[in-house]
DRENBA-441550 format. One record per residue: residue number from 1; x, y, z of N, C-alpha, C in turn. Coordinates in steps of 0.05 Angstrom, whole numbers, always signed. Layout:
// DRENBA-441550
+------+--------+--------+--------+--------+--------+--------+--------+--------+--------+
! paza !    npx !    npy !    npz !   capx !   capy !   capz !    cpx !    cpy !    cpz !
+------+--------+--------+--------+--------+--------+--------+--------+--------+--------+
!  NUM !      X !      Y !      Z !      X !      Y !      Z !      X !      Y !      Z !
...
+------+--------+--------+--------+--------+--------+--------+--------+--------+--------+
END
This chain:
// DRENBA-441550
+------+--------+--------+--------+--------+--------+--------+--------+--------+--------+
! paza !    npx !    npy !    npz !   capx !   capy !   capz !    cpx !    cpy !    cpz !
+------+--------+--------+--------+--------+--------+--------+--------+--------+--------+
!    1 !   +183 !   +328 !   -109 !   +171 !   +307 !   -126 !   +148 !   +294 !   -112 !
!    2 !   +145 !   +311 !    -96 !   +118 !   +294 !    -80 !    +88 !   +283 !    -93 !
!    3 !    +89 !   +309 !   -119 !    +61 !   +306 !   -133 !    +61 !   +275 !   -149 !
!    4 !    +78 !   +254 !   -147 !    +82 !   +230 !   -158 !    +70 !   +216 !   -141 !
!    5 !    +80 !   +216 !   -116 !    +62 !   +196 !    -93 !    +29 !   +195 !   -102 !
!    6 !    +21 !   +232 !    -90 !     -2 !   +232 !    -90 !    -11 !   +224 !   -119 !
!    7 !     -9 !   +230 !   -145 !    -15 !   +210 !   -168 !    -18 !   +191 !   -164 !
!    8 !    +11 !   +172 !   -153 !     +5 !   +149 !   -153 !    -23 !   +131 !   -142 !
!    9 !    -17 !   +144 !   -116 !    -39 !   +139 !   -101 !    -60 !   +143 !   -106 !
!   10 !    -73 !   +171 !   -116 !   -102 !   +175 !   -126 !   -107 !   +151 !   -150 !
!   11 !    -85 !   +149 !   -163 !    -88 !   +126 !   -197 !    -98 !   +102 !   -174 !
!   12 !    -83 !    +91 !   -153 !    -95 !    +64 !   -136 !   -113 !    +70 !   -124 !
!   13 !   -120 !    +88 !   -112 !   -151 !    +86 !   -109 !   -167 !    +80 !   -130 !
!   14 !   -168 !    +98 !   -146 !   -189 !    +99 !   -174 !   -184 !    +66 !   -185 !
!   15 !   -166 !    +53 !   -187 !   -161 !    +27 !   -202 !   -163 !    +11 !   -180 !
!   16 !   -164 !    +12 !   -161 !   -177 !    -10 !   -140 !   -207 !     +0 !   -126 !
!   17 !   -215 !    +15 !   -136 !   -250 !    +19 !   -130 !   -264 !    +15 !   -165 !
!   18 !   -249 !    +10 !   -184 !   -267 !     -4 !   -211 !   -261 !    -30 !   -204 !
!   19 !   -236 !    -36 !   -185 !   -232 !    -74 !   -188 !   -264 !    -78 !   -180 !
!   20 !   -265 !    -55 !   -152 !   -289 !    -75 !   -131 !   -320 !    -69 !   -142 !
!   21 !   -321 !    -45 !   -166 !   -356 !    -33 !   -165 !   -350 !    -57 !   -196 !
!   22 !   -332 !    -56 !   -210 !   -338 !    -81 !   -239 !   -332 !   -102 !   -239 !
!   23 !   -313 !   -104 !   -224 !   -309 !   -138 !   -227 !   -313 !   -158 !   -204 !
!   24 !   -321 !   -137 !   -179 !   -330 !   -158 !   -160 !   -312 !   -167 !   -136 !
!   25 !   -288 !   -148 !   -148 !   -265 !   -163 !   -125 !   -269 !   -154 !    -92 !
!   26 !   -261 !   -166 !    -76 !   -263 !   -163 !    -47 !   -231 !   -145 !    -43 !
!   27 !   -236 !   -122 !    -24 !   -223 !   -110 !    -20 !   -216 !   -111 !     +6 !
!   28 !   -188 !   -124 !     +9 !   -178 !   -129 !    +40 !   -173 !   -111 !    +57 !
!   29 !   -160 !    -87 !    +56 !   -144 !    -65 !    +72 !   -130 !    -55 !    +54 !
!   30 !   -130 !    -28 !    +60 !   -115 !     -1 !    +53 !    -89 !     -3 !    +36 !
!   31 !    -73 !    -25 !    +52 !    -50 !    -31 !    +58 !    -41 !    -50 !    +24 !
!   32 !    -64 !    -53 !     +9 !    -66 !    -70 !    -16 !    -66 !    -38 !    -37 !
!   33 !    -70 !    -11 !    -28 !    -76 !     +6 !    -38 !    -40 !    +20 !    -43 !
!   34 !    -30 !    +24 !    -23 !     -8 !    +32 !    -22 !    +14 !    +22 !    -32 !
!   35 !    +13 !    -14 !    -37 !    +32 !    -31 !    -49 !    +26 !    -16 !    -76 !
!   36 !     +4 !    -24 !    -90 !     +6 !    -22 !   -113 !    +11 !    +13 !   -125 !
!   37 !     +3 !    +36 !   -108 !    +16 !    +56 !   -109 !    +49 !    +50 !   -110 !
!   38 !    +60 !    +41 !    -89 !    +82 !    +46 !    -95 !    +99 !    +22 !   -116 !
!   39 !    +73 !     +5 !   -132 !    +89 !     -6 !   -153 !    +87 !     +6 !   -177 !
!   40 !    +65 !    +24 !   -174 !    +64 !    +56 !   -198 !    +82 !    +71 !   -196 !
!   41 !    +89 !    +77 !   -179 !   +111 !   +100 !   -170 !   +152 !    +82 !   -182 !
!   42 !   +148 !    +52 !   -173 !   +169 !    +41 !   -182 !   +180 !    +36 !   -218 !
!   43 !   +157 !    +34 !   -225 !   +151 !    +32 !   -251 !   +155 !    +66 !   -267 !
!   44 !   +144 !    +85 !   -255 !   +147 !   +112 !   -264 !   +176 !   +121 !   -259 !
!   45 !   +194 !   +109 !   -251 !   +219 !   +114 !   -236 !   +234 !   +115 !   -267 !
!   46 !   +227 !   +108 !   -287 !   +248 !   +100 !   -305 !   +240 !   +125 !   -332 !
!   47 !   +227 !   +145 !   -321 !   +218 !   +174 !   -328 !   +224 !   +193 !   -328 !
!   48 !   +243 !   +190 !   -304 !   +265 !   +212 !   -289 !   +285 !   +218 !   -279 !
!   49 !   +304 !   +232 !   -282 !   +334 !   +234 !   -283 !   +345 !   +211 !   -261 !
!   50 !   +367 !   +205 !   -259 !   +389 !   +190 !   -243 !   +376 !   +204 !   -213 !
!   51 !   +383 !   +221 !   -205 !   +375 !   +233 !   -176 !   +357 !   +241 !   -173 !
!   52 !   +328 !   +240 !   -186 !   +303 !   +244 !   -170 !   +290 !   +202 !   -174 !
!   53 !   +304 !   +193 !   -196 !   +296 !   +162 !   -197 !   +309 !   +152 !   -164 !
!   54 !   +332 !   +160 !   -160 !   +334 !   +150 !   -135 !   +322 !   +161 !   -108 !
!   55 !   +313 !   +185 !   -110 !   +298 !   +196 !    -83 !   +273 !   +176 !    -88 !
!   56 !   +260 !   +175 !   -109 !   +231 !   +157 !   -115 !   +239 !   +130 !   -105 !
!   57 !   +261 !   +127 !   -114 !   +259 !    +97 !   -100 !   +258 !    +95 !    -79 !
!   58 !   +276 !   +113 !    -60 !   +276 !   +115 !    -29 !   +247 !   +113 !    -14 !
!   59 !   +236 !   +129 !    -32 !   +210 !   +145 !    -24 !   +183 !   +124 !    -15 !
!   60 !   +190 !   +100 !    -48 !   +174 !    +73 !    -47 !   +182 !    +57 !    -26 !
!   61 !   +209 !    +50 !    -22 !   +222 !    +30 !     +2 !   +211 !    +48 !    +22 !
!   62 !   +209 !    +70 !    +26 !   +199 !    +78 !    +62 !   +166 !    +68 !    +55 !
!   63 !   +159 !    +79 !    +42 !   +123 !    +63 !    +34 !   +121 !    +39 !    +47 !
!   64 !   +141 !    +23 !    +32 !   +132 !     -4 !    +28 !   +140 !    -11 !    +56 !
!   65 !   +165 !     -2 !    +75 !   +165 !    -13 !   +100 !   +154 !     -6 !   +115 !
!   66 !   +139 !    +17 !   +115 !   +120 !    +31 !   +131 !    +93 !    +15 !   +124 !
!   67 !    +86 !     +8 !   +112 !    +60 !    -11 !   +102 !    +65 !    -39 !   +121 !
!   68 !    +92 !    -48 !   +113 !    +88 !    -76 !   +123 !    +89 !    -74 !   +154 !
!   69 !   +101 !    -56 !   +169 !    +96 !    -50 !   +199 !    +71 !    -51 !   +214 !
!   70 !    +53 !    -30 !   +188 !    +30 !    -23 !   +201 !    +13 !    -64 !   +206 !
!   71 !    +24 !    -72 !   +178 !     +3 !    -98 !   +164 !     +9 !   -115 !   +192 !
!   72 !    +36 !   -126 !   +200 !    +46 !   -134 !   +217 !    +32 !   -130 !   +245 !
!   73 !    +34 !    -97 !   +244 !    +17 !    -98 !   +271 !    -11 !   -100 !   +283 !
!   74 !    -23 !    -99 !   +259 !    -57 !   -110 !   +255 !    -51 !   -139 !   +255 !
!   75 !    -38 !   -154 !   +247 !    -43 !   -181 !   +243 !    -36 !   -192 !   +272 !
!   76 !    -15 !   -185 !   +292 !     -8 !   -180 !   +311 !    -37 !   -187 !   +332 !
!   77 !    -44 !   -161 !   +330 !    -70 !   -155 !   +338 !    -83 !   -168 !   +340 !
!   78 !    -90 !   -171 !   +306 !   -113 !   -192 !   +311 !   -110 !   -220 !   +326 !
!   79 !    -85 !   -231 !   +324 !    -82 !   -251 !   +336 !    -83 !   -252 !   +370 !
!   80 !    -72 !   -229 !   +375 !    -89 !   -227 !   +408 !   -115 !   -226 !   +406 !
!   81 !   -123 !   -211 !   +399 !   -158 !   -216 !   +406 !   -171 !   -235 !   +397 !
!   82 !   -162 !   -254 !   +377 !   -177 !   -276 !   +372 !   -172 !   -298 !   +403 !
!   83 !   -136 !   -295 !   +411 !   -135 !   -317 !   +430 !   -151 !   -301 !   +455 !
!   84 !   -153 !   -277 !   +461 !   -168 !   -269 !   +478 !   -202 !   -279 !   +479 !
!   85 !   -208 !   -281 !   +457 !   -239 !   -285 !   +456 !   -238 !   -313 !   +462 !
!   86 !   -222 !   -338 !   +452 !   -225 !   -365 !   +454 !   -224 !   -362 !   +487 !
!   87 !   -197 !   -348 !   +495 !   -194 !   -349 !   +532 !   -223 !   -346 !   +544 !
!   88 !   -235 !   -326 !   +540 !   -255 !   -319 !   +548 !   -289 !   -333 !   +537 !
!   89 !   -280 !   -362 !   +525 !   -310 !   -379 !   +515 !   -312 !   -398 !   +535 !
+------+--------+--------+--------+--------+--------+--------+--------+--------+--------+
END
């Protein structure tokens, strides 16, 4: 069932690059790309049998904690190097 992800995902790209070329929106990180993939993918869950709806769900929860890890550890980050730069004024 993998060709669902990649759907998903290509549908959030394409629908978060018309937010930013028509309406102007500011695009934060990647990481705003993958949520809403996997809230396509949660939503499409109610399309398909009892046991592939639950592998999909699995599939979204690893997404989504794998997203917030990465988000976590950029924010992380950044917060060292911001106190690094003040250390260093």
């Amino acid at each position: 069932m993998p060709h669902v992800g990649v759907a998903a995902i290509c549908w959030a790209i394409w629908k978060t690059r018309n937010k930013v070329c028509f309406d102007g929106k500011k695009f934060q990180n990647s990481i705003e790309i993958i949520c809403y993939a996997c809230t396509l993918m949660r939503y499409w869950t109610g399309l398909y049998a009892e046991v592939d709806r639950e592998m999909l769900i699995n599939g979204v929860n690893t997404m989504l904690r794998v997203a917030t890890e990465i988000l976590t550890s950029k924010r992380k980050n950044t917060g060292r190097m911001e106190q690094l730069e003040r250390d260093h004024q």
